[in-house]
MIMAR-459418 format. One record per residue (C-alpha): residue number from 1; residue in one letter; x, y, z. Coordinates in Angstrom, 2 decimals. Example, Ala and Ser with C-alpha at 12.3 -4.5 7.8 and 13.67 -1.06 7.14 Angstrom:
! residues 2
  resi  resn       c1       c2       c3
     1     A    12.30    -4.50     7.80
     2     S    13.67    -1.06     7.14
! end
This chain:
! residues 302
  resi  resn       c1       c2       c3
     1     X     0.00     0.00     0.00
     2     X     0.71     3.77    -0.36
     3     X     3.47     5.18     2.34
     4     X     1.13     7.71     3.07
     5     X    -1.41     5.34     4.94
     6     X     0.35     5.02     8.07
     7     X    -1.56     1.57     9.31
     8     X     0.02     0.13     6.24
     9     X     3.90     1.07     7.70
    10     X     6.07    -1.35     9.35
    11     X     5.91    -1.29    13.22
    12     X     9.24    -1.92    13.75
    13     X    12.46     0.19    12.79
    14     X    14.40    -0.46     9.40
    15     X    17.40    -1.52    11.73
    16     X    15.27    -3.80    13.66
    17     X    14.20    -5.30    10.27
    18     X    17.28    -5.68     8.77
    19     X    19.12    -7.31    11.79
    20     X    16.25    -9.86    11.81
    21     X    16.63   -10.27     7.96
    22     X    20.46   -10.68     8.80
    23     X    19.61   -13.60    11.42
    24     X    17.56   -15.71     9.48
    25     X    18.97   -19.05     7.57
    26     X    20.76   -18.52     4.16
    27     X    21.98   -15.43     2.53
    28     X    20.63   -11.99     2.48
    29     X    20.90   -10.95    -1.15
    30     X    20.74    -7.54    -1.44
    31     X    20.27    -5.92    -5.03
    32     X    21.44    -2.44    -5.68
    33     X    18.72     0.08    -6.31
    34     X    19.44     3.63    -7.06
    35     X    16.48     5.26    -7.22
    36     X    12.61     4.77    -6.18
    37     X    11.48     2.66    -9.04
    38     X    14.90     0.38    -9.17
    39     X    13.54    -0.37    -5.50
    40     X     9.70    -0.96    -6.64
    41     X    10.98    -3.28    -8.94
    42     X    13.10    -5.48    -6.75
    43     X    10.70    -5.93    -4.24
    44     X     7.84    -7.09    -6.85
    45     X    11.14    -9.68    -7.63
    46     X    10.70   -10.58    -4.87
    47     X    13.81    -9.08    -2.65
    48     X    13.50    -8.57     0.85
    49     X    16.01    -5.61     1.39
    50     X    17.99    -3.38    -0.71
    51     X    21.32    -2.11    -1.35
    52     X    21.88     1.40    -2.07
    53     X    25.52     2.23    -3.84
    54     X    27.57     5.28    -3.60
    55     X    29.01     5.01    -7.50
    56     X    25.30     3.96    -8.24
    57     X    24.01     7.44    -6.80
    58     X    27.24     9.91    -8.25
    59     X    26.62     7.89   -11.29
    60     X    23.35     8.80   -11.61
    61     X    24.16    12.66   -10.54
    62     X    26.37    12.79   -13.74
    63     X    29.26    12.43   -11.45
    64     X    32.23    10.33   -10.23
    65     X    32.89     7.95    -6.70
    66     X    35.37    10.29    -5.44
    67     X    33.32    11.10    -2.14
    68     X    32.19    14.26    -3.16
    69     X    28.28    14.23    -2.43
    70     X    26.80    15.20     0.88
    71     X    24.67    13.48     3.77
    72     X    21.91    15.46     2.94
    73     X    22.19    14.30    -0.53
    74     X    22.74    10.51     0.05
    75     X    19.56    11.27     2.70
    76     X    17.05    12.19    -0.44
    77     X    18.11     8.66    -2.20
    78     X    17.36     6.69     1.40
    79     X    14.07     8.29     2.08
    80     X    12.78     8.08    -1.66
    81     X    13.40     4.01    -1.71
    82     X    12.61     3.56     2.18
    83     X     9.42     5.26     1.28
    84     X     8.41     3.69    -2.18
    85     X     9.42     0.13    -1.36
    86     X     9.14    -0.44     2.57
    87     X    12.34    -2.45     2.79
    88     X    15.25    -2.24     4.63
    89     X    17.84    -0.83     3.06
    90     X    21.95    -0.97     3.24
    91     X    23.29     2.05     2.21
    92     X    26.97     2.87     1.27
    93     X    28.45     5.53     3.83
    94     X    31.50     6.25     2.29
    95     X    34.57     6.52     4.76
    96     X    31.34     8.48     7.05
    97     X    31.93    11.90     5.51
    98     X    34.85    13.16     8.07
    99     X    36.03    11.79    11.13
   100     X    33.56    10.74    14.91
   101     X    31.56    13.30    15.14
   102     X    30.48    13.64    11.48
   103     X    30.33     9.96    11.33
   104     X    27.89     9.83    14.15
   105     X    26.03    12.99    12.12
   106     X    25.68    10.78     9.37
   107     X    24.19     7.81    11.02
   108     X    21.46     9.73    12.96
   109     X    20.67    11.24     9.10
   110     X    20.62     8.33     7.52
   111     X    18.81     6.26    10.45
   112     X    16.24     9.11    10.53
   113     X    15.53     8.95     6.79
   114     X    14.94     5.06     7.19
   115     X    17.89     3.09     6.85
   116     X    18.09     0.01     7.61
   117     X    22.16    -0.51     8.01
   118     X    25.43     1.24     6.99
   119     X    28.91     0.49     5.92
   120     X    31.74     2.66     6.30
   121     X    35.18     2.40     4.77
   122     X    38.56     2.18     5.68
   123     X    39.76     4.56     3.01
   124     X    41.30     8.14     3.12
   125     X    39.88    11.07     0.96
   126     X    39.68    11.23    -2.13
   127     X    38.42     8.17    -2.10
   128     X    38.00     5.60    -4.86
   129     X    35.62     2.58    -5.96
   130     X    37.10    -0.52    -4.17
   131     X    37.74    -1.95    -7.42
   132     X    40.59     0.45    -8.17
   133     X    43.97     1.09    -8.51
   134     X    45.98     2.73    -5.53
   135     X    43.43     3.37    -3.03
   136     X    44.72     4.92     0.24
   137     X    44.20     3.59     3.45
   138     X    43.50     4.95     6.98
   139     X    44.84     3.55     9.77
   140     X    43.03     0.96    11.65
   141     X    42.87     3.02    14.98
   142     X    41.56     5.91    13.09
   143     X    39.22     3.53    11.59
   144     X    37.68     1.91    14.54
   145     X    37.30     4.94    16.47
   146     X    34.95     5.69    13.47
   147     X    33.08     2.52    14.28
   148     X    32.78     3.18    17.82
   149     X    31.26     6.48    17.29
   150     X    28.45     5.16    14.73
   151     X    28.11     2.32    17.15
   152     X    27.48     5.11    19.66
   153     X    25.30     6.99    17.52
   154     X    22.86     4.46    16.36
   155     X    19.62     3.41    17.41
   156     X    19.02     0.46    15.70
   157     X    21.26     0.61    12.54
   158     X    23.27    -2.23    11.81
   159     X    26.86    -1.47    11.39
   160     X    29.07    -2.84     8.70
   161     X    32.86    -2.41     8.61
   162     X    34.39    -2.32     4.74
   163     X    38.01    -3.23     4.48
   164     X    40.11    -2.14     1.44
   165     X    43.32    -3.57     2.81
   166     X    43.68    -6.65     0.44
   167     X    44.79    -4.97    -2.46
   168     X    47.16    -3.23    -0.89
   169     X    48.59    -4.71     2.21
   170     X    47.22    -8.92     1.89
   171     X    44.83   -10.86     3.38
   172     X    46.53   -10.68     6.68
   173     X    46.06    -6.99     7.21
   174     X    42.32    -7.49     6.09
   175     X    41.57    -9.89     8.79
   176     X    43.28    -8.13    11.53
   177     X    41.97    -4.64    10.27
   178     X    38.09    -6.69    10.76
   179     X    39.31    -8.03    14.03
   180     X    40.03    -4.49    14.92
   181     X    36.81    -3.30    14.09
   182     X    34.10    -5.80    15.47
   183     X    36.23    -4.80    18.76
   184     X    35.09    -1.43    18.43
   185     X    31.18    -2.22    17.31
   186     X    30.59    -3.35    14.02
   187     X    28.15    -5.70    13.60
   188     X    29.69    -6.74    10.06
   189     X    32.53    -7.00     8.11
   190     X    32.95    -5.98     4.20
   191     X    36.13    -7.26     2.74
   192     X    36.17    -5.36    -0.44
   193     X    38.15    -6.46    -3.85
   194     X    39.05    -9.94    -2.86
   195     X    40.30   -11.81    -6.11
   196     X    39.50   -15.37    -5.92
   197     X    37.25   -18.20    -4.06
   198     X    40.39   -19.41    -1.92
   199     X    40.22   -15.37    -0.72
   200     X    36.86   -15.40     0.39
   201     X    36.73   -18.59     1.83
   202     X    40.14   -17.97     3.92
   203     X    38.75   -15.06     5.02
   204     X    35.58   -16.57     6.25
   205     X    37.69   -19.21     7.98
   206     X    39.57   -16.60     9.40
   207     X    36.54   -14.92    10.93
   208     X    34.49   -17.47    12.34
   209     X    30.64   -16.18    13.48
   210     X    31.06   -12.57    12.21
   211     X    28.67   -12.28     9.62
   212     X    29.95   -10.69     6.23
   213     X    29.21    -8.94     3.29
   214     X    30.51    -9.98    -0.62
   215     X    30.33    -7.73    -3.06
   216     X    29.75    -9.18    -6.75
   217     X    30.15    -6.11    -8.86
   218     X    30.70    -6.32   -12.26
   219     X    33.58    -5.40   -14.58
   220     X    35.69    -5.22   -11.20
   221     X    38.20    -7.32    -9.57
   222     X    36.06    -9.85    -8.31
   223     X    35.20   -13.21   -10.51
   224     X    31.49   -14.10   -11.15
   225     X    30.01   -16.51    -8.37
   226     X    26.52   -16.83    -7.68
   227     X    24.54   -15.96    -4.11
   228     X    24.84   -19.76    -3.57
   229     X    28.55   -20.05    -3.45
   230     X    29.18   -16.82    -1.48
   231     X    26.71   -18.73     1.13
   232     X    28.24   -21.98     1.22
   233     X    32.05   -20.02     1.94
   234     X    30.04   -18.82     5.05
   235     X    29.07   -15.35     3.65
   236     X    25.59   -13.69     5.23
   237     X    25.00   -11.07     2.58
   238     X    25.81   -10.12    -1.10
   239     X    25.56    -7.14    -3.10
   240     X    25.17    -6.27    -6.52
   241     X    25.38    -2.19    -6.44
   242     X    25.58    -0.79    -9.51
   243     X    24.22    -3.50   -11.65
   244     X    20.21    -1.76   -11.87
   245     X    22.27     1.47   -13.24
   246     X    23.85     0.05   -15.50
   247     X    21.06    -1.55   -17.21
   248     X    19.37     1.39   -17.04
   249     X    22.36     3.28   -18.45
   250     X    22.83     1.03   -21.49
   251     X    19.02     1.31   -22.44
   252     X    19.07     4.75   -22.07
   253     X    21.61     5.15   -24.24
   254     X    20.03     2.90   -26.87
   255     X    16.55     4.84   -26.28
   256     X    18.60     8.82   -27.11
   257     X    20.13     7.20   -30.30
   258     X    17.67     5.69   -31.68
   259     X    15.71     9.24   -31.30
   260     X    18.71    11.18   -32.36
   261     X    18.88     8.74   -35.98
   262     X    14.83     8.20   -36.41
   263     X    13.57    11.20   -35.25
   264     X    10.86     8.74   -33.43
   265     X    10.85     6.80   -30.45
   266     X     8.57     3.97   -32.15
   267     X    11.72     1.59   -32.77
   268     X    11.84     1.26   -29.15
   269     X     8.25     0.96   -27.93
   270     X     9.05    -3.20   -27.49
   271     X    12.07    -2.27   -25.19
   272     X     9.58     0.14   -23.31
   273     X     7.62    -0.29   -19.73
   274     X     4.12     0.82   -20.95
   275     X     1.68     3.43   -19.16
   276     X    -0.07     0.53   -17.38
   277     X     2.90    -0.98   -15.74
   278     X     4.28     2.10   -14.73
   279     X     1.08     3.24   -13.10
   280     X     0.68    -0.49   -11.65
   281     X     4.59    -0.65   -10.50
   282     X     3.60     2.84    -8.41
   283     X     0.64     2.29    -7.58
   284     X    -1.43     5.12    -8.78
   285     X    -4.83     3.13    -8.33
   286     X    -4.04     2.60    -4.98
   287     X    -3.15     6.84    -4.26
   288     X    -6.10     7.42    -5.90
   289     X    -8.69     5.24    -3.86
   290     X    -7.00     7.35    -0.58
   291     X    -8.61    10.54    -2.08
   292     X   -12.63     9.98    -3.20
   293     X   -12.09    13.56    -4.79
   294     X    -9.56    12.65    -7.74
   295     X   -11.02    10.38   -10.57
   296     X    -9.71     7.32   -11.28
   297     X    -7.52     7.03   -14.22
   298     X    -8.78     5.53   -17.62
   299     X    -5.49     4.85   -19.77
   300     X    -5.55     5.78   -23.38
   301     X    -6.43     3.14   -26.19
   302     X    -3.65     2.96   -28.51
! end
């Protein structure tokens, strides 16, 4: 139903939601969606919680993952697929937009504007995708004191530690850089970049009952496995952040030259969602019955 009939809302927090999502049997797969309809779809796929990425929401402003958007901005993204899909949602927090106290700004923000959980990075401004070339690193004290003050700062938010230390300093650093950071209050850990099974798995085995994250992005360092491996290496949750995006991307790109060569979008009307499944993937009939004074919709006959 509509967000704006409140008997229809959840009665318990996003948090509360998620960590219960996070406790059940198997893995929590968690599809990027960057934008209000990305999330409507994936939860009439049937998804049970979302992912929302930093590149996925830059990309979409027309700029780069360098950390250069705001809280406030990364709030307008949470509350717009909090409020259109319902589900819990996992957002990307950067390396928390400064150090403790505007770490512990950003997790009341993004808490308030119905997040489920957050993950913050162990990376030093500029920062880059995970996926990339010479990344610099904070250090590990610096980095935990971040996680003790959004541990500190949340109400129910779950907290998930990323680690970018495997490209750059092993495996070994990795583990003890997660070690480092459940100590101080994450609930999670997110080992970014690793390169092979025998990675993940080791550092699963490494880390035994600390639930973690895998992220299978595409075109990045990481080989294809499915939800079903990452699971059986002893993984709790899996990503795929930027893939709605770029699907999007590519058709839109298709869609402005086409209508740049024809003149006419009628090449692409197959590769279209029509008027009625827009209107039924938001919903409209079910805004409309809310107010008796606005008259319900007849679609065009084409």
């Amino acid at each position: 139903m509509p967000y704006l009939n409140g008997f229809d809302l959840p009665d318990q927090t996003a948090g509360f939601r998620f960590r219960e999502l996070l406790e059940r049997r198997g893995i929590l797969k968690l599809p990027g969606a960057h934008n209000g309809m990305a999330a409507l779809q994936a939860k009439a796929a049937g998804f049970d919680a979302l992912y929302l990425s930093g590149a996925a929401m830059t990309a979409s402003m027309g700029l780069p993952d360098l950390g250069i958007i705001t809280v406030d901005e990364v709030a307008f993204f949470i509350r717009q697929i909090a409020r259109s899909s319902g589900l819990p949602l996992l957002v990307d927090g950067d390396t928390g937009y400064g150090e403790a106290l505007n770490v512990m700004h950003m997790v009341r923000t993004f808490e308030d504007a119905g997040a489920g959980a957050v993950h913050i990075e162990d990376q030093l401004l500029p920062k880059k995708c995970g996926h990339l070339n010479d990344k610099k690193l904070a250090d590990a004290r610096d980095m935990a004191a971040k996680v003790a003050a959004a541990a500190k700062a949340r109400r129910h938010l779950v907290i998930v530690a990323r680690t970018d230390a495997a490209a750059s300093e092993g495996i070994d650093a990795a583990v003890a850089r997660a070690r480092l950071y459940v100590e101080a209050g994450a609930d999670a850990i997110f080992p970014e970049a690793l390169t092979s099974a025998a990675m993940f798995q080791e550092f699963a085995r490494r880390l035994p009952g600390v639930p973690l994250l895998a992220n299978m992005t595409e075109f990045g360092r990481t080989p294809h496995y499915t939800a079903a491996e990452f699971e059986a290496w002893g993984y709790a949750m899996v990503i795929w952040p930027v893939s709605s995006l770029r699907v999007a991307n590519k058709a839109q790109a298709k869609l402005y030259a086409t209508l740049a060569r024809d003149g006419s979008t009628e090449a692409m009307l197959p590769d279209m969602q029509t008027r009625a499944e827009l209107y039924d993937t938001i919903g409209l009939a079910r805004y409309e019955a809310l107010d008796a004074s606005i008259v319900r919709t007849v679609l065009p006959q084409t």
